[in-house]
C-alpha positions in Angstrom: 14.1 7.6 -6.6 10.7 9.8 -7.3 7.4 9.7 -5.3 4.3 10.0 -6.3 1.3 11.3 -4.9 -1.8 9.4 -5.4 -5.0 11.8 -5.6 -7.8 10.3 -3.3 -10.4 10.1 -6.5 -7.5 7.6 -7.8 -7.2 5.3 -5.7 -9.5 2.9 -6.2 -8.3 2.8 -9.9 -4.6 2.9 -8.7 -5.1 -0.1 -6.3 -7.4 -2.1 -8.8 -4.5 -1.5 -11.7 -0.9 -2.6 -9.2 -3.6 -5.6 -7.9 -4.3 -6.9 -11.3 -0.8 -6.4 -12.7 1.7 -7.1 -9.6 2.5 -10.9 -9.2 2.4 -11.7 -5.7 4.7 -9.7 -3.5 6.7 -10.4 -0.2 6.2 -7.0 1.6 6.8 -5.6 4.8 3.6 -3.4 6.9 5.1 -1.4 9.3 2.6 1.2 11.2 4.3 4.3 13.1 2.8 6.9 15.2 3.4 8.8 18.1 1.2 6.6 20.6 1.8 3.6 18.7 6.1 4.1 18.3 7.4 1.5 15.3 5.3 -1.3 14.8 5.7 -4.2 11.8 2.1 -5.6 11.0 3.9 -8.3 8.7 6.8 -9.4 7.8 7.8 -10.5 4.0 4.2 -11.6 3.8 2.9 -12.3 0.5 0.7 -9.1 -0.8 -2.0 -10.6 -2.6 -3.8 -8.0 -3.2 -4.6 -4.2 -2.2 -8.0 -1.9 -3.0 -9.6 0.9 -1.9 -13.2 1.4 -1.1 -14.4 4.6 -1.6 -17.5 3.9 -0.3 -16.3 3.2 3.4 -13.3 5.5 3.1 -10.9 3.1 3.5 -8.1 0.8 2.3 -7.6 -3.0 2.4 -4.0 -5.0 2.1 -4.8 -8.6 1.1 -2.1 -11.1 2.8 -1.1 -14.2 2.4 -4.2 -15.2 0.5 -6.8 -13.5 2.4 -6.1 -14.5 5.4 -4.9 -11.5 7.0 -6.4 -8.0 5.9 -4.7 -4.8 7.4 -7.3 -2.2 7.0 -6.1 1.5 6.3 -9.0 4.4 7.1 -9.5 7.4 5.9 -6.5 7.9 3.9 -5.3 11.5 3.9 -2.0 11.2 1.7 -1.0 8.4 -0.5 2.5 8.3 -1.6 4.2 5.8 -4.0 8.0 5.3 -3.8 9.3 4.3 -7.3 12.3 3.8 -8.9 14.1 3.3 -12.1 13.4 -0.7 -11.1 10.0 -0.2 -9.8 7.8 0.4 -6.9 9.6 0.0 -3.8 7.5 0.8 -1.3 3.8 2.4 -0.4 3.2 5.1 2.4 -0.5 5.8 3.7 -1.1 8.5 6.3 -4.7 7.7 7.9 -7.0 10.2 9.4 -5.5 8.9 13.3 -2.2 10.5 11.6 -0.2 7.0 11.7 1.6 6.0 8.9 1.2 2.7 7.0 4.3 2.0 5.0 4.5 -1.4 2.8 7.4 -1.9 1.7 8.1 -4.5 -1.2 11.1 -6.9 -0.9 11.8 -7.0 -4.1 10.8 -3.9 -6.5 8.6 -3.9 -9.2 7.9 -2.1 -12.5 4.2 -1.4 -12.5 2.8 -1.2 -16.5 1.3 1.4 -17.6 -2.6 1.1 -17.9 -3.9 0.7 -21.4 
């Protein structure tokens, strides 16, 4: 599997592109950090969508129709997991150095933009 590193001055364009493209998702939000330990947000809930605001520095992971947001801040390091299959998961380091990682249930091949 290769990562990829997702400049901040992508993101929004990333985010807008896998929202628009993915079908909706069953993933996993787990959050880790020292003071927090291991923490799942969600489990297999249905990603319906995922942006970034540059704006307000921060990113937003739609749920289950919008209704439950998990709101990522100042991202410092976006990192994209992807295989010969697809995109298996999503790791985001925010500025309180915990790490957000969704991980999709099943992966998907994300199409390049036009």
């Amino acid at each position: 599997m290769a990562t990829q590193q997702i400049a901040t001055e992508h993101l929004k364009d990333y985010f807008d592109h896998f929202s628009m493209i993915m079908p909706t998702e069953l993933v996993e939000v787990e959050v880790a950090g020292l003071d927090l330990g291991d923490q799942i947000e969600a489990e297999w809930a249905p990603l319906t969508g995922i942006s970034y605001d540059p704006k307000d520095d921060v990113v937003v992971v739609e749920l289950d129709d919008g209704k439950v947001q998990h709101s990522i801040r100042s991202p410092q390091e976006v990192v994209v997991d992807e295989g010969e299959d697809g995109v298996h998961s999503i790791s985001i380091k925010c500025g309180e150095g915990h790490l957000h990682l969704l991980r999709l249930k099943e992966p998907r091949t994300l199409p390049p933009k036009e």
